[in-house]
C-alpha positions as CSV (number, residue, x, y, z in Angstrom):
1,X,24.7,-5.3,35.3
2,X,27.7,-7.9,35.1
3,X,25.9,-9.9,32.7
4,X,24.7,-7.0,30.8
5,X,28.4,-5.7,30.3
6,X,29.8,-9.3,29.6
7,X,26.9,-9.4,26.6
8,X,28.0,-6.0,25.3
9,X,31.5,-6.9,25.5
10,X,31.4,-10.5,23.7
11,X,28.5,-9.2,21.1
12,X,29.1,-5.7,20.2
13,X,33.0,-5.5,18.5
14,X,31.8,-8.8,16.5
15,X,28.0,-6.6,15.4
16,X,30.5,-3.5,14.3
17,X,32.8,-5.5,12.6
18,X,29.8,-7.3,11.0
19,X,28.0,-4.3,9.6
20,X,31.0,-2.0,8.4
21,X,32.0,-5.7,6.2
22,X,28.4,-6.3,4.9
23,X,28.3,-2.2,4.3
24,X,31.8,-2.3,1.9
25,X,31.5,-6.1,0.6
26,X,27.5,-6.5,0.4
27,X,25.3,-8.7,1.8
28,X,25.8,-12.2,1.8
29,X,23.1,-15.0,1.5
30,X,24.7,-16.8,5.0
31,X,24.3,-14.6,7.3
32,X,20.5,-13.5,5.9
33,X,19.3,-15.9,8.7
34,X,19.3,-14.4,12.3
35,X,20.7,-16.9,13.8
36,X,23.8,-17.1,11.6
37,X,24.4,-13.3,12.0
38,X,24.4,-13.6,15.8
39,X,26.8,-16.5,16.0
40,X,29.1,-14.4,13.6
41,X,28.9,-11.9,15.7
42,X,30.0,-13.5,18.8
43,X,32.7,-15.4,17.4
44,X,34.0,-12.1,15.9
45,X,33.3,-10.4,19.2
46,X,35.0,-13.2,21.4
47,X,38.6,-13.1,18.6
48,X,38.6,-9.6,19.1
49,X,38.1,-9.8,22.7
50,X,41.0,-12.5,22.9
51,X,43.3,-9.9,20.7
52,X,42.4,-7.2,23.3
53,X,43.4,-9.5,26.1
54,X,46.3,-10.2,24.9
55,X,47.3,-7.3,23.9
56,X,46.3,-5.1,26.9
57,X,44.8,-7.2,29.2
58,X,46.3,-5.5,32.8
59,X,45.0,-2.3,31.2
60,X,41.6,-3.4,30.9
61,X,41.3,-5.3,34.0
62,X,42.3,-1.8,35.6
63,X,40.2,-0.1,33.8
64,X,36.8,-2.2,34.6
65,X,38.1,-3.2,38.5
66,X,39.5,0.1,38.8
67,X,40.3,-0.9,42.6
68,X,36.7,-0.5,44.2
69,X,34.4,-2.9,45.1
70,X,32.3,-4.5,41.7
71,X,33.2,-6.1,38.8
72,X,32.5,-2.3,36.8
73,X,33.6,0.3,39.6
74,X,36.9,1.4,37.5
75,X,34.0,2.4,34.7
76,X,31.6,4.4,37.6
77,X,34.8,6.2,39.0
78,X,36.2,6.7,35.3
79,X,33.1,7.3,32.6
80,X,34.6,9.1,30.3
81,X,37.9,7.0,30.0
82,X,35.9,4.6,30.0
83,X,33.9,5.8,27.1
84,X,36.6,6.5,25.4
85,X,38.3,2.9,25.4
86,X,34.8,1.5,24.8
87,X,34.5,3.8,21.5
88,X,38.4,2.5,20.7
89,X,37.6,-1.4,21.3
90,X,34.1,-1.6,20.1
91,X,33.6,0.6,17.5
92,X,36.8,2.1,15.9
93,X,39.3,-1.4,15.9
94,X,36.6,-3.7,14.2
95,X,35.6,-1.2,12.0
96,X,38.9,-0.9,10.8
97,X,39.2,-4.5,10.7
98,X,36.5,-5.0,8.4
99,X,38.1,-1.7,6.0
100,X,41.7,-3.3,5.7
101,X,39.8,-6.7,4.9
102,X,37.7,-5.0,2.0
103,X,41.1,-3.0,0.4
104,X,43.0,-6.1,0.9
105,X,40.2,-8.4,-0.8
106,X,40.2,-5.8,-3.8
107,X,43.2,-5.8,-3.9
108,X,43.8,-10.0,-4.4
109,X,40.9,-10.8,-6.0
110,X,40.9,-10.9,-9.7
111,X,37.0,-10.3,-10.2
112,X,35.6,-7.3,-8.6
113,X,32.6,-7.8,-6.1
114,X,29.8,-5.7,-6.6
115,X,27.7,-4.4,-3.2
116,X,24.5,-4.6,-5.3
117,X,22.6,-7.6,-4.3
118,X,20.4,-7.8,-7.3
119,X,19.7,-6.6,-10.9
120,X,16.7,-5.0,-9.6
121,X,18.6,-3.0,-7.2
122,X,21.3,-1.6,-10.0
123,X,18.0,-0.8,-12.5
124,X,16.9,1.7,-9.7
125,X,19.6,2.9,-7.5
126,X,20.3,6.4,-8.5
127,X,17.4,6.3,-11.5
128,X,16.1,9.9,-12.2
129,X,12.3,10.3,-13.2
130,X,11.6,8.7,-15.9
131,X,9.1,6.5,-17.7
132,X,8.1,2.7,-16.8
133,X,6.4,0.9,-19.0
134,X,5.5,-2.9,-17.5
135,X,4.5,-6.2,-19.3
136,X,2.9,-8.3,-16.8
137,X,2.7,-12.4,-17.3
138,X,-0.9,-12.2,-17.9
139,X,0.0,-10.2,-20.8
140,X,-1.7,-6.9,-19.9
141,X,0.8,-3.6,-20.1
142,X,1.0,-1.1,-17.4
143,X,3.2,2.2,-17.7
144,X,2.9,5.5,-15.8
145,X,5.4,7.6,-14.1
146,X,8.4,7.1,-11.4
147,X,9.0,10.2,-10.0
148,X,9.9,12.3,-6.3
149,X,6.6,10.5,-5.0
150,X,7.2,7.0,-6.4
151,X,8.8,4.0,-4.0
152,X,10.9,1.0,-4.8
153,X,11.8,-2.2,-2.7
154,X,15.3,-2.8,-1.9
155,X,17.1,-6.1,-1.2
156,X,16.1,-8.2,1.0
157,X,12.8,-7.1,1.0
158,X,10.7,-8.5,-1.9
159,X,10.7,-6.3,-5.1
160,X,7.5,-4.4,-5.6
161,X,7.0,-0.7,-7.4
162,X,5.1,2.3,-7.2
163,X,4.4,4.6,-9.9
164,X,2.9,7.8,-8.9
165,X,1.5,8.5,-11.7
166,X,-0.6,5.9,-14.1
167,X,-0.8,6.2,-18.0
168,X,-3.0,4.1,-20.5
169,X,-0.9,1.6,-22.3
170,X,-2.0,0.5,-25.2
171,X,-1.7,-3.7,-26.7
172,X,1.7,-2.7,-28.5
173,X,3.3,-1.1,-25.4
174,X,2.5,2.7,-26.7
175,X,1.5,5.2,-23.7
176,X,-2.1,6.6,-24.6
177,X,-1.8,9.5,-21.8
178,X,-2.6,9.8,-18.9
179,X,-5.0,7.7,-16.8
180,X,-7.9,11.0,-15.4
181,X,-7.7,10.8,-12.0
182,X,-4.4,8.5,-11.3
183,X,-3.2,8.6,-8.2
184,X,-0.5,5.9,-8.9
185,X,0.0,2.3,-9.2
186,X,1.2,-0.9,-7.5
187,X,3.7,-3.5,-9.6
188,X,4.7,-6.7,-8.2
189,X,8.0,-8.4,-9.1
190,X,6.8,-11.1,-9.2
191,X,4.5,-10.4,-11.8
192,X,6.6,-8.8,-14.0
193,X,7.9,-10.5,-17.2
194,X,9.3,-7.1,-19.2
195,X,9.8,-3.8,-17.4
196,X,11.3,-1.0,-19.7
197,X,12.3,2.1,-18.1
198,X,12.2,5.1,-20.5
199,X,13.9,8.1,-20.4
200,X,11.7,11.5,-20.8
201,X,11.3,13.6,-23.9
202,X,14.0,16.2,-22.4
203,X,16.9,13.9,-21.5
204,X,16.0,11.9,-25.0
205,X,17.0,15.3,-26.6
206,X,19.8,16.4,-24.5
207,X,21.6,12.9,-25.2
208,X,20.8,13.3,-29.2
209,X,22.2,16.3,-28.8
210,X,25.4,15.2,-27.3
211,X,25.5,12.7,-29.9
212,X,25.0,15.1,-33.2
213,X,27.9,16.9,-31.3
214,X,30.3,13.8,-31.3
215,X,28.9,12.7,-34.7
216,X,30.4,16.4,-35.9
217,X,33.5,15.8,-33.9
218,X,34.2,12.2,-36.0
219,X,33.3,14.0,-39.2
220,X,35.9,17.2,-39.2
221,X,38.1,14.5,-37.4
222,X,37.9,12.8,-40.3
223,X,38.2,16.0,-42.5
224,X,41.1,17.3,-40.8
């Protein structure tokens, strides 16, 4: 139990910390390793615990010791205070920590970070259904249809596609219609050398709409 709690107390403020950073500042490629991520960890876990000694050390001691016999017995006669410091120390401080640290990056840093990892990532995050047309690097074109039932990798894991539905591609790149039967396909990545995503015949109307509407605009602009 005593080494258990020391372990929770060194890791766990450093693991918070950790996670709320990588959530507002993105991943970065050192601590993709395991090992690197747990040595962060504990060194951010054992500064923060030195800040809390300092800072409130009798307070804690009282709190763990709490008078009785054990290392812990302030936490058995106390749980809920105890919870409540553990939620303050562990969880709340480092996660503010690692909130200041993102505003006050932003803030002095000329070029602005962006969280998403890879170009891959920005092509699909948010993507409606639409058309995907694919030119693999043996030359053959597949295209078919990413919609409620399709799936896309996300950093780290390696990028792969599924299209639930499949549709004939021609040589040139033209769709042919739909493949009888489909029940989807698989695209590799790593395969890939073009991948065009296309947007279906309703939004390509909607946005030609909106722009005869501004092209109207500029010309009694100009008439005016």
């Amino acid at each position: 139990m005593q080494q258990l709690t020391i372990l929770l107390i060194l890791v766990l403020p450093g693991v918070f910390y950790q996670a709320v950073r990588e959530r507002l500042r993105g991943a970065l490629a050192s601590e993709q390793e395991p090992q690197n991520r747990f040595v962060r960890a504990i060194a951010a876990g054992a500064l923060l615990d030195a800040l809390y000694a300092v800072a409130a050390g009798p307070w804690l001691v009282r709190l763990l010791a709490g008078g009785g016999d054990g290392p812990v017995a302030g936490v058995l006669g106390q749980p809920r205070r105890a919870g409540l410091a553990a939620l303050l120390l562990i969880v709340a401080v480092p996660s503010a920590l690692a909130w200041a640290e993102a505003v006050w990056r932003r803030r002095h840093t000329r070029a602005r970070y962006e969280p998403v990892p890879t170009a891959w990532d920005a092509l699909f995050r948010d993507r409606g259904s639409c058309f995907v047309r694919v030119r693999l690097k043996s030359g053959l074109w597949v295209g078919g249809w990413l919609g409620s039932r399709s799936a896309v990798s996300a950093y780290p894991q390696q990028g792969d596609l599924y299209l639930q539905a499949q549709y004939r591609v021609g040589p040139d790149g033209r769709f042919l219609g739909k493949v009888p039967g489909t029940a989807g396909v698989y695209v590799r990545a790593s395969d890939v050398e073009v991948l065009e995503v296309l947007l279906p015949p309703s939004a390509v109307a909607a946005e030609g709409a909106g722009d005869d509407e501004g092209s109207e605009e500029s010309r009694d602009g100009r008439r005016r």
